[in-house]
C-alpha positions in Angstrom: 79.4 -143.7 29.9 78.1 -141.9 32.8 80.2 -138.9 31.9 78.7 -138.3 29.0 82.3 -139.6 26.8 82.1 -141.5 23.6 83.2 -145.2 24.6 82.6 -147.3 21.3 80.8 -147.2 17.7 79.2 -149.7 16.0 77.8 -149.5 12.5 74.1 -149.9 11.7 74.9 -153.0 10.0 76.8 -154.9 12.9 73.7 -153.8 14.7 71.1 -154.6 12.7 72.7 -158.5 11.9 73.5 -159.0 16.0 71.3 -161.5 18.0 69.1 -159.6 19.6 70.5 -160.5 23.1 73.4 -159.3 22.4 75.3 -156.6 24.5 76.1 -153.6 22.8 79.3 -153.6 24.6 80.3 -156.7 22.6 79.4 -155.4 19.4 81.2 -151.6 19.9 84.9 -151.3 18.8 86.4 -148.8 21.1 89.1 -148.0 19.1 87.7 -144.4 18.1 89.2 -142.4 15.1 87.7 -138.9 16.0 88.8 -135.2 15.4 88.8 -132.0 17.6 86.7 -129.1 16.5 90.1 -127.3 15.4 91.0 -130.2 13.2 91.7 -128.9 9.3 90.0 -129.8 6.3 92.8 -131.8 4.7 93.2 -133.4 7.9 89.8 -134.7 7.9 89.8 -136.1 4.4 92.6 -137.9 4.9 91.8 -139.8 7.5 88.5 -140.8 5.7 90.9 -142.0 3.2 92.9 -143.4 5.2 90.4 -145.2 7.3 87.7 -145.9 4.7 85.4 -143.9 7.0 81.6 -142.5 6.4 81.7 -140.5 9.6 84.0 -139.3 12.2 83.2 -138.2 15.5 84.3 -134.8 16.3 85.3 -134.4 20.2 86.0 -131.6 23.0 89.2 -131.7 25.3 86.9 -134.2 27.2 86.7 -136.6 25.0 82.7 -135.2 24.9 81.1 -136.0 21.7 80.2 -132.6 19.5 78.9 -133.9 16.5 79.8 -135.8 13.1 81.2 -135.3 10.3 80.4 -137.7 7.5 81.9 -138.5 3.6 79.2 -136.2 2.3 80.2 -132.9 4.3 83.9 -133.7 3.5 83.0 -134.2 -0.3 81.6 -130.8 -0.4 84.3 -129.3 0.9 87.0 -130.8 -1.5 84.7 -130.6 -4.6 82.7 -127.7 -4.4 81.5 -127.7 -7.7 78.2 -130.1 -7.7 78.7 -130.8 -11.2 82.3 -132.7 -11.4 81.2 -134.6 -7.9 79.7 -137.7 -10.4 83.7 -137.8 -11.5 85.4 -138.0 -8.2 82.3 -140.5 -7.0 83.0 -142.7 -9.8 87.0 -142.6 -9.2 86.3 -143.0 -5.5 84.0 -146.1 -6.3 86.6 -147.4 -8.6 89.3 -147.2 -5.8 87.1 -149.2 -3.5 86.0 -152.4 -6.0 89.8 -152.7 -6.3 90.7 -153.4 -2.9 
């Protein structure tokens, strides 16, 4: 938008498999799950979870886009330890085959 706010997303793969004269405002779904930057870490992950995101948008009062946050920054906050991250991966990869 003109203003600079966040409108729509679109993953790389609805992207990439568009015809190429296709309008990105077609493609975008503008039903945005975002977070402000005083959003908590629990908060976060869950709506990963709840969502099935790999990034969020994080936005100002203005609905100005600030940055991301993807699966990987909110796995190392909830497992901070490196070396049980294989575990939760493979429980979380479990979790997904089953739906």
């Amino acid at each position: 938008a003109e203003d600079e706010t966040l409108i729509g997303v679109l993953s790389l793969r609805e992207l990439i498999i568009a015809e190429p004269d296709t309008k990105l405002a077609d493609l975008m779904h503008t039903r945005v799950i975002s977070v402000s930057p005083d959003e908590g870490d629990q908060e976060v992950a869950e709506l990963f979870n709840k969502y099935d995101l790999l990034a969020i948008p994080v936005m100002d009062a203005e609905n100005r886009m600030l940055g991301i946050i993807t699966v990987d920054d909110v796995l190392r906050i909830i497992v901070p330890d490196r070396g049980s991250l294989e575990t939760f991966a493979n429980l979380f990869l479990r979790k997904r085959a089953m739906k």
